[in-house]
C-alpha positions as CSV (number, residue, x, y, z in Angstrom):
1,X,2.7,-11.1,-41.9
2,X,0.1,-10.3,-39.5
3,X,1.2,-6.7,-37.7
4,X,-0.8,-6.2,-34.0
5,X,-1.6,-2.8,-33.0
6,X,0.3,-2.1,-29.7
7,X,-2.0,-2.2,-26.5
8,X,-1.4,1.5,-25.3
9,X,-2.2,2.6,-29.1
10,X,-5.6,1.0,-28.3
11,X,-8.8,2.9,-26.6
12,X,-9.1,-0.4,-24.7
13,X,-5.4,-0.7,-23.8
14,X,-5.2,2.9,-22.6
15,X,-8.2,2.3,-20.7
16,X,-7.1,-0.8,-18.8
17,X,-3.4,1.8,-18.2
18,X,-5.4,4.0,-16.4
19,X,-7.6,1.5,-14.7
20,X,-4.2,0.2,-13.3
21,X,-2.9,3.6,-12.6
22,X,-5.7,4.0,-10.8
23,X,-5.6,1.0,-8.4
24,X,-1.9,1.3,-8.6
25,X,-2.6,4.5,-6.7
26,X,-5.5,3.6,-4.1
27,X,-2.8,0.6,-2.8
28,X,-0.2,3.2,-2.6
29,X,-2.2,5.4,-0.4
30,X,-3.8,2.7,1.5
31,X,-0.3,1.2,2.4
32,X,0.6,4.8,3.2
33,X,-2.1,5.3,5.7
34,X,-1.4,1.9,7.2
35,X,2.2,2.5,7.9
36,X,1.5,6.3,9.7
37,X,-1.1,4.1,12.1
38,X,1.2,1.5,12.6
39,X,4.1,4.6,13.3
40,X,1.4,6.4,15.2
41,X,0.1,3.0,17.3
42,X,4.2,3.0,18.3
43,X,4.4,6.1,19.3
44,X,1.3,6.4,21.8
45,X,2.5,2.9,23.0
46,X,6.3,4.2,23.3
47,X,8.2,1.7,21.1
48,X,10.6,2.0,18.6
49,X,8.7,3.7,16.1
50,X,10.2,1.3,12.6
51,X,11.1,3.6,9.8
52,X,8.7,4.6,6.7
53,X,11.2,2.9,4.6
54,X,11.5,-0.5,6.5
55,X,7.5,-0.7,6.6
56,X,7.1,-0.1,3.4
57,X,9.6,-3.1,2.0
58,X,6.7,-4.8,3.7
59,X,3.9,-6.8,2.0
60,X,0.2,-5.1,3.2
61,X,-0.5,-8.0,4.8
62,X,2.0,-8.4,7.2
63,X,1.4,-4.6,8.2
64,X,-1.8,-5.4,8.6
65,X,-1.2,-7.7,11.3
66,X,1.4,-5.4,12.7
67,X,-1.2,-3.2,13.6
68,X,-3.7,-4.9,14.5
69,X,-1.2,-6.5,17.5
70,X,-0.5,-2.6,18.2
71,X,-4.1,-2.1,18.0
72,X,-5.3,-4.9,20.3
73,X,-2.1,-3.1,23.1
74,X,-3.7,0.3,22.7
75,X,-7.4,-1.1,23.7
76,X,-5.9,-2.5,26.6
């Protein structure tokens, strides 16, 4: 019987971990950064300000529209 190396035992499997660690990462912070302007946007504009936690149960791209309506307010 044929055995297969595991993938993270690989040089090429722990590269591609990292590689996903990485991006894993960059999303993270970029979603983190999106919900403080979207917090920040409410603030200035005096609405509820939504909690971290409730924005972040949000997909990017819906934040991304949030703040882009709280954007188009603030150049009002």
């Amino acid at each position: 019987m044929l055995e297969l190396t595991p993938l993270d035992k690989t040089a090429a499997g722990q590269e591609l971990i990292q590689i996903g660690m990485r991006q894993g990462i960059e999303q993270g912070i970029n979603k983190g950064e999106l919900i403080g302007e979207i917090r920040m946007a409410q603030r200035i504009l005096k609405r509820t300000v939504s909690s971290r936690q409730e924005l972040a149960e949000k997909p990017v791209e819906e934040l991304k529209e949030i703040f882009h309506l709280l954007e188009s307010e603030l150049d009002e």
